[in-house]
C-alpha positions, 0 to 999 in steps of 0.5 A: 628134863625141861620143867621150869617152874609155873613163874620162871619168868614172871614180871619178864617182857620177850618179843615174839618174831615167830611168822603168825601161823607158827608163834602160837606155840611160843607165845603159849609157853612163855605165858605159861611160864608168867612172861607177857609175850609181845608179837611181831611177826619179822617174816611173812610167808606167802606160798607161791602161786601156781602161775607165777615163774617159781610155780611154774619151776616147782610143777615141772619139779614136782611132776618129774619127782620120781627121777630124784634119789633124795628131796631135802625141805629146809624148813617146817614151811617148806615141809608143810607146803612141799607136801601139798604140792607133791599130794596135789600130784602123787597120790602115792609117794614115789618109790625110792627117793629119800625124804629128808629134813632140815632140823626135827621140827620140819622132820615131825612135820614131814611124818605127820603128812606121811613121808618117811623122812629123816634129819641129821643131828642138829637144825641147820644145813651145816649139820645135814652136810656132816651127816654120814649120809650126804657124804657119798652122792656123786651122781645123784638128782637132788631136790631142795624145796626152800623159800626164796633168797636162802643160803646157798651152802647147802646146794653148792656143798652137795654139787661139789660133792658130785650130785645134780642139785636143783632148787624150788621155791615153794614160798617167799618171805616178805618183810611185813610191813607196820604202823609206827606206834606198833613198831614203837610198842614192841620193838622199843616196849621201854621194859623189854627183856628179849627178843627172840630171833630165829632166822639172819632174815628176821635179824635184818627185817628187825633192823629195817622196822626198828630204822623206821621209828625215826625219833627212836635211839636204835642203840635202844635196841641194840642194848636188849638181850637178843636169843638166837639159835646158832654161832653163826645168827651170834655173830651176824647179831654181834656186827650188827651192834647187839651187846647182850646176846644168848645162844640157844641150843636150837630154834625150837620153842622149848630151847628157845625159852629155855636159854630165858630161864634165870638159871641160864649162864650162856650169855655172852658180851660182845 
């Protein structure tokens, strides 16, 4: 079980990249735990508007809903918008269509708007596609509701297992934009203890700030402990130029903060 002591990471400095609306969770964990929790936000989520070209694909989607055997939400944003979208249309779920989650987090956030959904083993697209039951869809109509500019593994996996796969946006992530002196004050804080990341886009919007404080030594950066949730996040680190990174065994907050704790060996020198 999961309990740290109360001062597991006392005198610790960890930056939180989380987007604002989902760090709270975090940052309350890792104060609890005695670490000084600095934020910067290295995704904006901005829902898509009704009128603009995304909105206008995912209505026509969203009205034709009941023609889909199954809708897979990538992530807890596209869970929590998804869902407003369908509610503004579907007062009553559609009968027979799957509903199903990338990873718990956006499962739990699916239940607690009433869709009977499900999720595979695992956070990420690789483990739905290892699921035993995203083997056999050849001839079905399946809707990924997403963010813009995501990975295109899982829709091209399932078309080439024979199902009709169509892609809505119900969000854009957007690169914030910051002054220098906040960008110097927490990427380049002179006793950061880790960075936490939790997306290949968080990664690179990282990159992209820290590149902009011109007097800063990137290899600064470089040289901090980095968590991230997959293989596949290490290795994007690791070409990068990051020495020290940790894996964690998933995104969410509790594992996360776990691979912080003292007693963690995962580190790996690149």
């Amino acid at each position: 079980m999961f309990m740290p002591r109360s001062d597991a990471l006392h005198g610790q400095v960890c930056l939180v990249t989380r987007p604002a609306h989902q760090n709270q969770g975090q940052i309350a964990q890792l104060s609890a735990l005695g670490a000084e929790a600095l934020t910067l936000p290295l995704i904006s989520i901005e829902p898509v508007s009704d009128q603009s070209e995304f909105g206008l694909i995912l209505k026509e989607a969203i009205l034709n809903l009941d023609r889909y055997q199954a809708v897979i939400f990538v992530s807890p944003n596209a869970a929590r918008l998804g869902a407003d979208w369908i509610d503004r249309y579907w007062p009553q779920l559609p009968i027979g269509v799957e509903w199903i989650g990338i990873g718990e987090q956006t499962t739990q956030a699916l239940q607690a708007a009433g869709f009977p959904a499900w999720h595979a083993a695992g956070y990420d697209s690789e483990a739905l596609l290892a699921d035993a039951r995203t083997q056999a869809v050849a001839g079905q109509r399946i809707l990924i509701l997403r963010g813009n500019g995501g990975r295109e593994l899982l829709s091209e996996t399932l078309t080439e297992r024979g199902a009709q796969v169509d892609r809505c946006c119900v969000y854009q992530r957007l690169c914030p934009e910051y002054p220098q002196a906040l960008i110097e004050s927490t990427i380049y804080h002179p006793f950061l203890s880790a960075i936490l990341i939790t997306s290949g886009e968080g990664l690179k919007n990282l990159m992209y700030l820290a590149q902009r404080v011109k007097h800063a030594s990137i290899d600064t950066l470089l040289s901090r402990l980095i968590l991230v949730p997959s293989r596949r996040l290490y290795d994007q680190a690791r070409s990068l130029g990051f020495t020290q990174i940790r894996v964690a065994s998933g995104a969410d907050d509790r594992s996360m903060i776990a691979a912080l704790l003292p007693a963690n060996d995962l580190e790996e020198q690149a």
